[in-house]
Every structure is written in structure tokens, then in C-alpha cells.
C-alpha positions as a LaTeX table, in Angstrom:
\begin{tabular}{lrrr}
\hline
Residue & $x$ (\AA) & $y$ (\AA) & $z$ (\AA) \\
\hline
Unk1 & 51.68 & $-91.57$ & $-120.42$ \\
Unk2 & 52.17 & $-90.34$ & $-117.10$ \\
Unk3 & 54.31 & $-91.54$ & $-114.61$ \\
Unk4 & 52.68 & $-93.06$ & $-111.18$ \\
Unk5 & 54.09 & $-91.53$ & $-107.85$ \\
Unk6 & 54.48 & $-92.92$ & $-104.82$ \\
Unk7 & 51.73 & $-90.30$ & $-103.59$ \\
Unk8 & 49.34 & $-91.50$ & $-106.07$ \\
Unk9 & 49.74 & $-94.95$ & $-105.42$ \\
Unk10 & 49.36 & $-94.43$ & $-102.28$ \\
Unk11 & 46.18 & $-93.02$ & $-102.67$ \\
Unk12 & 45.16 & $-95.29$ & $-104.61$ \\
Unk13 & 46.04 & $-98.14$ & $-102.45$ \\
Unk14 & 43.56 & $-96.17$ & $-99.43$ \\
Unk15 & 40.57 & $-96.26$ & $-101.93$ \\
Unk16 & 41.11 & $-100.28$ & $-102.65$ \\
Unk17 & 41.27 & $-100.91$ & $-99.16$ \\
Unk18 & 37.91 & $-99.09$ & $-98.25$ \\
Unk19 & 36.33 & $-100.13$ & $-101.30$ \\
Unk20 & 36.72 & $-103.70$ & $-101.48$ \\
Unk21 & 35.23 & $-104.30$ & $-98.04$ \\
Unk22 & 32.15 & $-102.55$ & $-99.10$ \\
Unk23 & 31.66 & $-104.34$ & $-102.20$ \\
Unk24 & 31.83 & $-107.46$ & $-100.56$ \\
Unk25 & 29.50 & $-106.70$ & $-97.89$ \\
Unk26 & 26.87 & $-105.67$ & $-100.25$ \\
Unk27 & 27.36 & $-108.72$ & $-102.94$ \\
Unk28 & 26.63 & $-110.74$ & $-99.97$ \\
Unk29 & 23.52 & $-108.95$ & $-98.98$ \\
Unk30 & 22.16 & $-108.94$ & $-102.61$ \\
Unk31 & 23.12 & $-113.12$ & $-102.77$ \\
Unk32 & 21.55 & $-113.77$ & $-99.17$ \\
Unk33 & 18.20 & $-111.96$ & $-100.30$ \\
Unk34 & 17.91 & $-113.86$ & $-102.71$ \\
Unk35 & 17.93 & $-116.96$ & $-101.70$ \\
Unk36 & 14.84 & $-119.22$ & $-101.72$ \\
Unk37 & 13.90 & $-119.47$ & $-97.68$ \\
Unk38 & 14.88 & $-123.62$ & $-96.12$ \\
Unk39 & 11.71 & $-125.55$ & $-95.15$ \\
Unk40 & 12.40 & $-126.46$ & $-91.35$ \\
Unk41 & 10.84 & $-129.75$ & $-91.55$ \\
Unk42 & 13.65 & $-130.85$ & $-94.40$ \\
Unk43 & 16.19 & $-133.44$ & $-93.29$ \\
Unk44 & 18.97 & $-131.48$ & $-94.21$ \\
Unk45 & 17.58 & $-128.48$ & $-92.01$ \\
Unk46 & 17.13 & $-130.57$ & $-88.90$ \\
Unk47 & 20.95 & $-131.80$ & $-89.01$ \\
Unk48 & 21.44 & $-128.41$ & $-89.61$ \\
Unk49 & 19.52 & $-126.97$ & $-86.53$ \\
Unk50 & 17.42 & $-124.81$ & $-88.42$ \\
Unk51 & 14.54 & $-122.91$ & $-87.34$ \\
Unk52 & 11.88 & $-120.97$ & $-88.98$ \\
Unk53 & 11.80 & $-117.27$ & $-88.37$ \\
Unk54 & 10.17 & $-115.82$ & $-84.90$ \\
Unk55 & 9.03 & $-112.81$ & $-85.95$ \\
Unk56 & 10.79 & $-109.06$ & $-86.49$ \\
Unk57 & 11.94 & $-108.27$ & $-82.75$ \\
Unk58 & 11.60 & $-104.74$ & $-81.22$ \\
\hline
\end{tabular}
């Protein structure tokens, strides 16, 4: 077995710190889309302050 150098650890500890960022951002994405969309007229989504979606924007 090979021994670890500082050098590679090093690397190694650059590629954890870009990647985990990234993965979390995109789990979130993938949870948030699907997601079943609030009625606003719901109880829960009044004490919230929810709205329903406007529209796309420019």
C-alpha cells in the first residue's frame, strides 16, 4: 500500500472542498423540483405569506 503525502492530501483536500459545495447545491435543486407546488388558499400558506407564482419575468 502506498504511503499518502502531504502533497496528495493536499490535493485531495482542494477536490473535497470544491466538490461538496456542488453536490449540495444540486441535491437541493433535484429535492426543490420535486416538490408538489402549496395551494395559496391553505391555512398553513397564509401564515406563511405565500403567494402563487406571477409569471416567468423578462
Amino acid at each position: 500500500m502506498n504511503k499518502l503525502t502531504r502533497r496528495d492530501l493536499l490535493g485531495l483536500s482542494a477536490v473535497a472542498l470544491v466538490a461538496a459545495p456542488t453536490l449540495a447545491l444540486t441535491s437541493r435543486f433535484a429535492l426543490a423540483s420535486d416538490a408538489p407546488r402549496v395551494d395559496p388558499g391553505d391555512p398553513q400558506a397564509k401564515a406563511l405569506g405565500l403567494h402563487a407564482p406571477v409569471g416567468k419575468g423578462r
